[in-house]
One Martini backbone bead per residue (centre of mass of N, CA, C, O) as a GRO file, in nm:
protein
   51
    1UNK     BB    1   7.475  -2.113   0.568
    2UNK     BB    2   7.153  -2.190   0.503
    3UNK     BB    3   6.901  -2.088   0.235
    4UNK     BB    4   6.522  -2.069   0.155
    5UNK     BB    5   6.399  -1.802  -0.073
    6UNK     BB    6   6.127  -1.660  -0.105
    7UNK     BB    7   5.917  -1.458  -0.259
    8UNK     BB    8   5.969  -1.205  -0.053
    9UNK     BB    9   6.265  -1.248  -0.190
   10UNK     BB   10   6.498  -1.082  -0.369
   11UNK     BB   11   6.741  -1.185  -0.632
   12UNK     BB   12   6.932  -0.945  -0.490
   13UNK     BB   13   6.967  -1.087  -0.233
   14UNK     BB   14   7.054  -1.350  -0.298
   15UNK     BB   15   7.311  -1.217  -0.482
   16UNK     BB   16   7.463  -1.130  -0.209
   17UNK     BB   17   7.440  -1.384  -0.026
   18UNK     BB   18   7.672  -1.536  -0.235
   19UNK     BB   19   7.856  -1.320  -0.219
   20UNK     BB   20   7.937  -1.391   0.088
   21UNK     BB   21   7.892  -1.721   0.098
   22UNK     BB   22   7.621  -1.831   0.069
   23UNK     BB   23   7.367  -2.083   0.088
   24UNK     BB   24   7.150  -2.029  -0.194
   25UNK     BB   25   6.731  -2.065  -0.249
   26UNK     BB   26   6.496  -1.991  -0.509
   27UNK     BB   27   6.201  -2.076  -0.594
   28UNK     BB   28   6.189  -1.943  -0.881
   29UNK     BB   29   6.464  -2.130  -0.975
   30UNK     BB   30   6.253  -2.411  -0.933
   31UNK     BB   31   5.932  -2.337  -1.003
   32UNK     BB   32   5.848  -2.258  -0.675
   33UNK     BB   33   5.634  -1.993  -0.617
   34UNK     BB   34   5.355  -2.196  -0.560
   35UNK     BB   35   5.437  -2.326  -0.294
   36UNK     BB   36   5.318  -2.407  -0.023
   37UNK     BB   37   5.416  -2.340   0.290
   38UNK     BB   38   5.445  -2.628   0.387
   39UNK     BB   39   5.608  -2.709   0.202
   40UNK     BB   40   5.868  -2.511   0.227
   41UNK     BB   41   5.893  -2.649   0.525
   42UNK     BB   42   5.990  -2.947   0.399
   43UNK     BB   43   6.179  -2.860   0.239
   44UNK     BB   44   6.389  -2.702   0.418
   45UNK     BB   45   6.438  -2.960   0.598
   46UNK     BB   46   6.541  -3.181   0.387
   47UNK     BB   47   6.773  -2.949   0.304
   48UNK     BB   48   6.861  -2.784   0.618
   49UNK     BB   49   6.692  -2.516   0.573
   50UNK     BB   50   6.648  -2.557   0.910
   51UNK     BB   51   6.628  -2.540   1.272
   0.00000   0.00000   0.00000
């Protein structure tokens, strides 16, 4: 299972569900803590991250 982890989730959720074996991107992680809404969600779908 794919996520995209916008600001609301914390760097140390994402380190633990990397550790569980999960594929995670975090938006701080790519400079990307201010994409609006509607971008955050044509990113997570071109990316697989939404179905």
């Amino acid at each position: 299972m794919k996520f995209l982890a916008d600001m609301g989730i914390s760097l140390r959720t994402v380190s633990w569900l990397r550790g569980a074996g999960y594929d995670v991107v975090h938006l701080r992680e790519q400079g990307l803590q201010k994409l609006p809404d509607y971008e955050i969600l044509i990113k997570a779908c071109a990316e697989e991250r939404i179905k």
